[in-house]
C-alpha positions as a Markdown table, in Angstrom:
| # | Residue | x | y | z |
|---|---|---|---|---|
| 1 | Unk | -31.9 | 8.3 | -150.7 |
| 2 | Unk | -29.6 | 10.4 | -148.2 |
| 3 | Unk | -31.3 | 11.8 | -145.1 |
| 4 | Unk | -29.4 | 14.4 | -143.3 |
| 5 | Unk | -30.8 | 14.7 | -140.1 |
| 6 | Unk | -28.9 | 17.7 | -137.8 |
| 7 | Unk | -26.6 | 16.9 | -136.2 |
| 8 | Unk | -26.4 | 13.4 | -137.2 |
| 9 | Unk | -26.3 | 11.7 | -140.5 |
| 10 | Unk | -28.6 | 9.2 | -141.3 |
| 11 | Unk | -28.8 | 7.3 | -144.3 |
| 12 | Unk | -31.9 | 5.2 | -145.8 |
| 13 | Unk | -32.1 | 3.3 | -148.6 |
| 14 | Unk | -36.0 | 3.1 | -150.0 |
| 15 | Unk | -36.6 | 0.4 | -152.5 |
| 16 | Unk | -39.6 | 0.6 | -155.2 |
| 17 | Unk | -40.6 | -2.6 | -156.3 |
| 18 | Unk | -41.9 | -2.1 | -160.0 |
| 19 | Unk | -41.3 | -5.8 | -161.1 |
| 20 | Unk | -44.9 | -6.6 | -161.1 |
| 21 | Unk | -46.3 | -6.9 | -164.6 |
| 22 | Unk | -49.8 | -5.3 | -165.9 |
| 23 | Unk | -51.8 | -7.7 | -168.8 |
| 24 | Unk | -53.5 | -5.5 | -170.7 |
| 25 | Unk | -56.8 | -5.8 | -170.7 |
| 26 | Unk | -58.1 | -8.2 | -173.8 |
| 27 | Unk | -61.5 | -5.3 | -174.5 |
| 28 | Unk | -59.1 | -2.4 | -174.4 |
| 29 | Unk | -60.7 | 0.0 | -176.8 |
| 30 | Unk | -57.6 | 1.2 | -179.4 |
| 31 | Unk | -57.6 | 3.6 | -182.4 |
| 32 | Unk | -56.5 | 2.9 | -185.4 |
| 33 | Unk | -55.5 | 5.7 | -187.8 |
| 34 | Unk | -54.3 | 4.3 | -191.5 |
| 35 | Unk | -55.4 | 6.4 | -194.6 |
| 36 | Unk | -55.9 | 2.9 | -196.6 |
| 37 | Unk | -59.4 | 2.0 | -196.4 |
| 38 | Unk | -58.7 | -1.6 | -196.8 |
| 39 | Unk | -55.7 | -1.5 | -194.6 |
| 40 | Unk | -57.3 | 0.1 | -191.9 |
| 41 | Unk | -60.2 | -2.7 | -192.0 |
| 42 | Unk | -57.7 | -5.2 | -192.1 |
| 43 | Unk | -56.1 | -3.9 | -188.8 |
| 44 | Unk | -59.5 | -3.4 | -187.6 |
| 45 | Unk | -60.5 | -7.4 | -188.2 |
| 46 | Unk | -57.3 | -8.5 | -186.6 |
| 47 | Unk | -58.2 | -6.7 | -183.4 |
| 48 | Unk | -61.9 | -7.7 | -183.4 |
| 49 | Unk | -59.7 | -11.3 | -183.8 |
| 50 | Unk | -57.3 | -10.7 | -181.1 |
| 51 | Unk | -60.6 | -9.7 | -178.7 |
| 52 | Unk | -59.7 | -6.0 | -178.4 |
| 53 | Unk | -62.6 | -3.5 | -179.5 |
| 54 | Unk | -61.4 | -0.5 | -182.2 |
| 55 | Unk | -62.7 | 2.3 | -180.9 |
| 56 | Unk | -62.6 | 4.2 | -184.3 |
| 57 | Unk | -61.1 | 4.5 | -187.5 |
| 58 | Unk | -60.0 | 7.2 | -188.8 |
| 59 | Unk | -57.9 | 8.9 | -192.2 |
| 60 | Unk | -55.5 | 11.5 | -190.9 |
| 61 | Unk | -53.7 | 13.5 | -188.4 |
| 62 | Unk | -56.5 | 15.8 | -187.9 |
| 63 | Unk | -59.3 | 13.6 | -187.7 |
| 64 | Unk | -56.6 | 11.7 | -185.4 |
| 65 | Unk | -56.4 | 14.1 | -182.5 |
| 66 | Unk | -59.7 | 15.2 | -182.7 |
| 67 | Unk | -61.1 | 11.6 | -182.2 |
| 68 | Unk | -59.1 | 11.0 | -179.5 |
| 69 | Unk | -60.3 | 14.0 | -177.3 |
| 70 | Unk | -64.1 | 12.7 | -178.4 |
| 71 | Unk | -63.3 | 8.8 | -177.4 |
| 72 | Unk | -60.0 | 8.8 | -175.0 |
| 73 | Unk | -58.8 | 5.4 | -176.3 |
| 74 | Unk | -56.5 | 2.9 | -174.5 |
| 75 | Unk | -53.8 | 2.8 | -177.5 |
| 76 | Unk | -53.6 | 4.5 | -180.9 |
| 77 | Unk | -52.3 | 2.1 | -183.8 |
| 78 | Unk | -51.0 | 5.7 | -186.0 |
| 79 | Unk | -49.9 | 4.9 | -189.4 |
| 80 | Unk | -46.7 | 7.5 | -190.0 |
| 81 | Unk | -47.5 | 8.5 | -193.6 |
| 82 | Unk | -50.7 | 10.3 | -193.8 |
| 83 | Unk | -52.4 | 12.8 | -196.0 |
| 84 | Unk | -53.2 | 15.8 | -195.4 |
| 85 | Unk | -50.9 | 19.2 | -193.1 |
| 86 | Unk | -50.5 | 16.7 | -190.4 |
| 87 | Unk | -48.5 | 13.1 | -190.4 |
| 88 | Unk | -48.8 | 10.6 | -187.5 |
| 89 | Unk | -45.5 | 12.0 | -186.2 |
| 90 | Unk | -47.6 | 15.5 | -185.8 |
| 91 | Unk | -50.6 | 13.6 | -184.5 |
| 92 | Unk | -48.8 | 11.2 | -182.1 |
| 93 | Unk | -46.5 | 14.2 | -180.6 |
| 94 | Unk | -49.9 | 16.2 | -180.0 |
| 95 | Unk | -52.1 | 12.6 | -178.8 |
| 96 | Unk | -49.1 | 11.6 | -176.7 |
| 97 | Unk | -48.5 | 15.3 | -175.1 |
| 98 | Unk | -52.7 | 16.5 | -174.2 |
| 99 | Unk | -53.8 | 13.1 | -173.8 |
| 100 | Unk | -51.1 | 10.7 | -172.5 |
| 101 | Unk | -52.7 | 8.1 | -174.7 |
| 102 | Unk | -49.9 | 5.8 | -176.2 |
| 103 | Unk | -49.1 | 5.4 | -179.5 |
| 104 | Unk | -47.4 | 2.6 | -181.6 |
| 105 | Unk | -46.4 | 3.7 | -185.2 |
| 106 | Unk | -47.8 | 1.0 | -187.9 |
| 107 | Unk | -45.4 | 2.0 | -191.5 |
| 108 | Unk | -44.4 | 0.1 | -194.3 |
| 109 | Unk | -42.0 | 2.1 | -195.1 |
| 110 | Unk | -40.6 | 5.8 | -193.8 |
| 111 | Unk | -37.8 | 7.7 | -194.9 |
| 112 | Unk | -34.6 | 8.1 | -192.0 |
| 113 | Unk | -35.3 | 11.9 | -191.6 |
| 114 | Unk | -38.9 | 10.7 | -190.8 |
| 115 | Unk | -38.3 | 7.8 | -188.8 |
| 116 | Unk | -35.9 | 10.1 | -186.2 |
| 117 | Unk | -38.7 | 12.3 | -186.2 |
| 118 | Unk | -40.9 | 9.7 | -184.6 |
| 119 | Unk | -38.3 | 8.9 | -182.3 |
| 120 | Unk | -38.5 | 12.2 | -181.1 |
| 121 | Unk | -42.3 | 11.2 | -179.9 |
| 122 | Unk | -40.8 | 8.7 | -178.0 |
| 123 | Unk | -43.6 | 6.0 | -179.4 |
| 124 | Unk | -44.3 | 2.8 | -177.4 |
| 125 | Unk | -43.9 | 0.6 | -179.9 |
| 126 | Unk | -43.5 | 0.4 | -184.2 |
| 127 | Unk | -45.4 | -2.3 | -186.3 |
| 128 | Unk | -43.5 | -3.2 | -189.8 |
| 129 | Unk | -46.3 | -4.3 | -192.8 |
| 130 | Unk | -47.2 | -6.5 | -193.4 |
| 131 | Unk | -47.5 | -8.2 | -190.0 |
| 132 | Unk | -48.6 | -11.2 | -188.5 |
| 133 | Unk | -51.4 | -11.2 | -185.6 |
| 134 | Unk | -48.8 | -12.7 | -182.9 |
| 135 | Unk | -46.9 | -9.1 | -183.7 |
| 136 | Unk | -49.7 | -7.1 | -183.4 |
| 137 | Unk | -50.2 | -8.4 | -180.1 |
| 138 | Unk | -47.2 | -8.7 | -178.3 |
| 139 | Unk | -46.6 | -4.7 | -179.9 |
| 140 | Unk | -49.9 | -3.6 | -178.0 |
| 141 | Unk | -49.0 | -5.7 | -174.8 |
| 142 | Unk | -45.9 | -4.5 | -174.7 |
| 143 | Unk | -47.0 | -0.8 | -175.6 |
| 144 | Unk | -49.7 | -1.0 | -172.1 |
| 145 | Unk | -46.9 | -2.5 | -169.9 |
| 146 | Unk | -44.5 | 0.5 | -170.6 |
| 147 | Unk | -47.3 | 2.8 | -170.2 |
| 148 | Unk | -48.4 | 1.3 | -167.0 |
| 149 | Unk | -45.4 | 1.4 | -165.6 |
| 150 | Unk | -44.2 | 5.0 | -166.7 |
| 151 | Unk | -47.6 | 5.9 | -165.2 |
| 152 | Unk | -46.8 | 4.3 | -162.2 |
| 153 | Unk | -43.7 | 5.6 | -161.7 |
| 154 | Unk | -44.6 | 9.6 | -162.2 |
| 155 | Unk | -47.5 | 8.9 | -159.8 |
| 156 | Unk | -44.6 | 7.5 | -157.4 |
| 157 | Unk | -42.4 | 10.8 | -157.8 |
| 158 | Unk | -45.3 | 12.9 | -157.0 |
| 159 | Unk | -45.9 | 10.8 | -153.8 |
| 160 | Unk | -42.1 | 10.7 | -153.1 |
| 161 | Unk | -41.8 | 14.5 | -153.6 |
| 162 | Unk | -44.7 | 15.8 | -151.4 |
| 163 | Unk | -43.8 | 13.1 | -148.5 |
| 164 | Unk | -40.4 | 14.2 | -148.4 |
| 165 | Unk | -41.3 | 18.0 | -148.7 |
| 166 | Unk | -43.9 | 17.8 | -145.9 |
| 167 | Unk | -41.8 | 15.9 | -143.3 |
| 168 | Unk | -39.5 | 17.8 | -140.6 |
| 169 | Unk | -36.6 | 16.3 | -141.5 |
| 170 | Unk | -34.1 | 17.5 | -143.8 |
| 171 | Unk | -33.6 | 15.3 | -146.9 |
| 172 | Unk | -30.8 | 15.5 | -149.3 |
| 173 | Unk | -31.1 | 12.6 | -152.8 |
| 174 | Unk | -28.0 | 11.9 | -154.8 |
| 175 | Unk | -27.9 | 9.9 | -158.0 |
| 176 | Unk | -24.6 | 7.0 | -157.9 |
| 177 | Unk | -22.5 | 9.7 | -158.6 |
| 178 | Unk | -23.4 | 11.9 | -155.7 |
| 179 | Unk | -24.6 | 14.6 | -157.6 |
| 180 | Unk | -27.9 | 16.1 | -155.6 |
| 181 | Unk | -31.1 | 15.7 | -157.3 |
| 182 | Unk | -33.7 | 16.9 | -154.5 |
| 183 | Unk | -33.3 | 19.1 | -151.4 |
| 184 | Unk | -36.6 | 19.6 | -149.2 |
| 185 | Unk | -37.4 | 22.3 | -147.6 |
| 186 | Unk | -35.9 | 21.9 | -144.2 |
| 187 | Unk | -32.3 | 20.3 | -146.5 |
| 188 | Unk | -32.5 | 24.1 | -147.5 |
| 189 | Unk | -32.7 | 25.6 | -144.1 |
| 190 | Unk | -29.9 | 23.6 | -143.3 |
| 191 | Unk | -27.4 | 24.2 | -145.7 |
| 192 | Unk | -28.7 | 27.7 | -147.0 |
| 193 | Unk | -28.8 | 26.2 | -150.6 |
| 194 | Unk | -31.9 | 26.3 | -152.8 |
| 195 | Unk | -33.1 | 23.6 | -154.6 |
| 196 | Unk | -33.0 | 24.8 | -157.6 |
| 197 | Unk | -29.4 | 26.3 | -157.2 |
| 198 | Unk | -27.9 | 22.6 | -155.6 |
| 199 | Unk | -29.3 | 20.6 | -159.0 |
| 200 | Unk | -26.4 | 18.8 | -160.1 |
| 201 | Unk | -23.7 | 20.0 | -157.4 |
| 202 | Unk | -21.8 | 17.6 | -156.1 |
| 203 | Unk | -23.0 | 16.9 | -152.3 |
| 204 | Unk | -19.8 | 17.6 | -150.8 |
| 205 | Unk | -20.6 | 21.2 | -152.2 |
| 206 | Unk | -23.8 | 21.9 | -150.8 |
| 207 | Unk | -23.4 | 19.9 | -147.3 |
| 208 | Unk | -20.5 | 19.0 | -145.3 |
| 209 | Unk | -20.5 | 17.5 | -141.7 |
| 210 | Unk | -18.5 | 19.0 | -139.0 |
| 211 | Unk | -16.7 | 17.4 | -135.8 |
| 212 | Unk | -18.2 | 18.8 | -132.5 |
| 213 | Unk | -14.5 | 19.0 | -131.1 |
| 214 | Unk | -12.7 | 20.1 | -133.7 |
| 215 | Unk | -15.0 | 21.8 | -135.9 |
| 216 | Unk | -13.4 | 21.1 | -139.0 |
| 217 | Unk | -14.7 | 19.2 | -141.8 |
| 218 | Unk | -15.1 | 15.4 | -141.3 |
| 219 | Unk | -15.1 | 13.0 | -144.2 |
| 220 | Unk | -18.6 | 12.2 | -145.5 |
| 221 | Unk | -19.8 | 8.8 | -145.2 |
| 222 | Unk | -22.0 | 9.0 | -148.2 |
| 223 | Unk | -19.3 | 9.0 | -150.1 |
| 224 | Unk | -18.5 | 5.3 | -148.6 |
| 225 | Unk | -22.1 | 4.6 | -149.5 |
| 226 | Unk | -22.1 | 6.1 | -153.3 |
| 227 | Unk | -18.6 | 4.3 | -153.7 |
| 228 | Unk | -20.3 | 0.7 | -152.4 |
């Protein structure tokens, strides 16, 4: 993070420490959506085996979102090929987006159109049948830990963002390339540039420091910073 701090520059590097892993929980509550009756028990005995709880079970995309609204599950096992007006790429998109609920794909097989379509969901995880128990788990462990820590992280932004907008200094962020990615309100005083205008602009563009003396244009020092 760049400060800029009239007259004087200061710079600050904040570090986030996200290393820490999160077990998921061995009772976490998951739903299972597979329009094979004795597939969907199947799935439902190897959870029951692997000590986490199936919350429901139910036969398609509809049932799918409207289940978890009712029961607000940790994880939703969503079989991609469903009958019915709405597949488990429908149903994960709409689960994913009103419920922030995560969603591993379980498929045996799906077409490539299909399978960028899920992509597009951006699931946390996809289960090949058949499958053995040790990948079921590891798929829903690893499905919680990305959660958790995406969840951690937007929760982090929101912090960052309304610390650095409520403080009386001015604060300029660059990504590596020195390309500005947040101005606070008093960085916009400053420089006279909105942030929405100095998105993207390279920071030699929206601020520049000036020599008392001389009053010309100085080189920046971030730019020793962005280039170390």
């Amino acid at each position: 993070m760049i400060e800029a701090v009239e007259p004087h520059l200061r710079l600050r590097l904040q570090n986030h420490n996200t290393s820490k892993g999160t077990n998921a929980v061995a009772s976490a509550r998951i739903l299972i959506v597979e329009d094979e009756g004795i597939v969907a028990e199947e799935i439902r005995s190897r959870l029951k085996r692997l000590r986490y709880e199936a919350a429901a079970v139910v036969f398609s995309g509809e049932e799918a979102i409207k289940k978890a609204e009712e029961t607000h599950p940790d994880l939703v096992l969503m079989d991609i090929r469903l009958r019915g007006d709405i597949d488990g790429v429908e149903a994960a998109q709409e689960i994913r987006t009103r419920f922030d609920i995560p969603v591993v794909f379980v498929t045996a097989y799906a077409d490539e159109e299909t399978l960028q379509r899920a992509k597009m969901t951006e699931p946390y995880g996809y289960i090949f049948k058949p499958f053995e128990d040790r990948e079921l788990r590891s798929s829903i462990e690893m499905a919680f830990y990305k959660h958790s820590i995406e969840r951690r992280l937007r929760e982090s932004e929101r912090w960052l963002a309304t610390t650095l907008k409520s403080i009386g200094d001015a604060v300029i962020a660059t990504n590596a390339k020195g390309r500005v990615l947040f101005m606070n309100p008093v960085a916009e005083a400053l420089t006279g540039w909105k942030h929405k205008d100095a998105l993207g602009k390279d920071l030699t563009e929206v601020f520049n420091i000036v020599g008392e003396e001389t009053h010309e244009i100085v080189k920046n020092p971030v730019e020793k910073v962005i280039r170390e």
